[in-house]
C-alpha positions in Angstrom: 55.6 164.4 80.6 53.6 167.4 81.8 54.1 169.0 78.4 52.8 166.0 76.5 49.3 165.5 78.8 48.8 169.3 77.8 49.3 168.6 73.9 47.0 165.7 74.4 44.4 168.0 75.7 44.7 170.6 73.3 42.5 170.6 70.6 44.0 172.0 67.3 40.8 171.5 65.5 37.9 169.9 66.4 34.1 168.9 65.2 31.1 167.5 66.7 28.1 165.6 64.9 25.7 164.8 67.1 23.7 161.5 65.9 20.6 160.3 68.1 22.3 158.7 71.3 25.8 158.9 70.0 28.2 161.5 69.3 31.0 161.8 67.3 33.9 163.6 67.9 36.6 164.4 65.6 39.8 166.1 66.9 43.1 166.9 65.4 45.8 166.8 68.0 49.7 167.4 68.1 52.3 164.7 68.6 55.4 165.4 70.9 57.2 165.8 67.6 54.2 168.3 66.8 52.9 166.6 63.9 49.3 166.2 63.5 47.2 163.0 64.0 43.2 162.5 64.2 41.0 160.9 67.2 37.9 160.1 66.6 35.6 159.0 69.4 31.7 157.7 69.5 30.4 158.8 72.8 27.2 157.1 73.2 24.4 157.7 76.2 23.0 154.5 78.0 20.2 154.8 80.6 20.6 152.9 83.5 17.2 151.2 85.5 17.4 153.8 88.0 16.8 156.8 85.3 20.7 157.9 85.5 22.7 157.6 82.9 26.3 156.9 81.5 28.2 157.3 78.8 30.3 154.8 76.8 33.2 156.0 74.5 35.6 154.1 72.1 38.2 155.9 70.6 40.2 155.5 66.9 44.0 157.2 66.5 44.3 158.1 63.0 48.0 158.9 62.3 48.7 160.8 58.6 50.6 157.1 56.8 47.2 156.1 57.0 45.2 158.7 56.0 44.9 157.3 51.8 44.1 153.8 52.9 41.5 155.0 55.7 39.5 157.3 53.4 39.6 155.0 50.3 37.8 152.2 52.3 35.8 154.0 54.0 34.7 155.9 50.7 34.3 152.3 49.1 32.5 151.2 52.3 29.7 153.8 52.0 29.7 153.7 48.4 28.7 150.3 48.7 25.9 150.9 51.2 24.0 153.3 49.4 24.5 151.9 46.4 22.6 148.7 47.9 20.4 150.1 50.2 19.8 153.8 49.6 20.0 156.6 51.4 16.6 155.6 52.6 17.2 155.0 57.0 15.6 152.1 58.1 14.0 153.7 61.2 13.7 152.6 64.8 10.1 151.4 63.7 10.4 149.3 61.1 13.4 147.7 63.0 10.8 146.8 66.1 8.1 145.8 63.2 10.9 143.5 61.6 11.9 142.1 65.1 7.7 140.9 65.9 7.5 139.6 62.3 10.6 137.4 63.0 9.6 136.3 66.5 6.3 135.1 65.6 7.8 133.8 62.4 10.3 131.8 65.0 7.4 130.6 67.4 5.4 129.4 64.9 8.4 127.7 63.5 9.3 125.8 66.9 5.6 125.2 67.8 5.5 123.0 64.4 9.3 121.6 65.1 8.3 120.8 68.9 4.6 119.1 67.7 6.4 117.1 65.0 9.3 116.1 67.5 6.7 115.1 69.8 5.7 112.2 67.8 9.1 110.8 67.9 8.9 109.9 70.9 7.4 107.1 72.8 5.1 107.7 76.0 7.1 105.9 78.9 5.6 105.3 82.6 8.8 105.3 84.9 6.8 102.1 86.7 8.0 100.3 83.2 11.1 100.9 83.7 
C-alpha cells in the first residue's frame, strides 16, 4: 500500500485555473495498474466570523471509459448556455440588484396578501368566547 499512497500523490500532469474564490484543479494521476485517470477538484475559500478562513474541496475521478460521454455533455452543456445566455457574466452586482428587486417585489406581495387576509377574518374578544 505504501507504493499506491505515493502514485496517488504524484502528479503526472497537472493545471490550475484560478476562478474568484474557487479553484480548480485538474490532475492526471496513475492507477496501480499504471494507467492514467483525471481528478478534478473545486477548492473553494470560505471566511469564517472571526476573519479566518477555510477551505472546502469536492473532488470528481474521471477514469478513461468515460472520457467520450464526459466531454460530449459537458460540450452540449456549455453549448447550451451560451447559446441562451451569452458569454456575457452576470456579475456579483446585478445578482445583489436582482435579489432587492425580488425582496421588495415579495414584501409588497405579502403586505397585499396579509391586508386582504385580514378581512377574512372576524374580530373576536376572548370574553365572547
Amino acid at each position: 500500500m505504501g507504493d499506491y499512497g505515493t502514485m496517488e500523490k504524484e502528479e503526472i500532469f497537472s493545471k490550475v485555473l484560478r476562478a474568484g474564490r474557487r479553484t480548480y484543479f485538474f490532475d492526471v494521476r496513475a492507477t496501480k495498474a499504471d494507467d492514467y485517470y483525471i481528478t478534478i477538484t473545486e477548492s473553494k475559500k470560505f471566511t469564517n466570523d472571526d476573519g479566518s478562513f477555510h477551505y472546502k474541496k469536492h473532488k470528481i475521478y474521471l477514469y478513461k471509459e468515460d472520457f467520450e460521454g464526459f466531454t460530449e455533455i459537458l460540450n452540449e452543456m456549455t453549448d447550451y448556455v451560451i447559446k441562451e445566455k451569452g458569454l456575457e457574466v452576470i456579475s456579483e452586482r446585478h445578482q445583489k440588484d436582482y435579489q432587492k428587486s425580488y425582496e421588495t417585489e415579495n414584501t409588497t406581495l405579502e403586505t397585499a396578501n396579509t391586508d386582504d387576509k385580514a378581512s377574512d377574518f372576524t374580530n373576536v374578544s376572548f370574553d365572547d368566547i
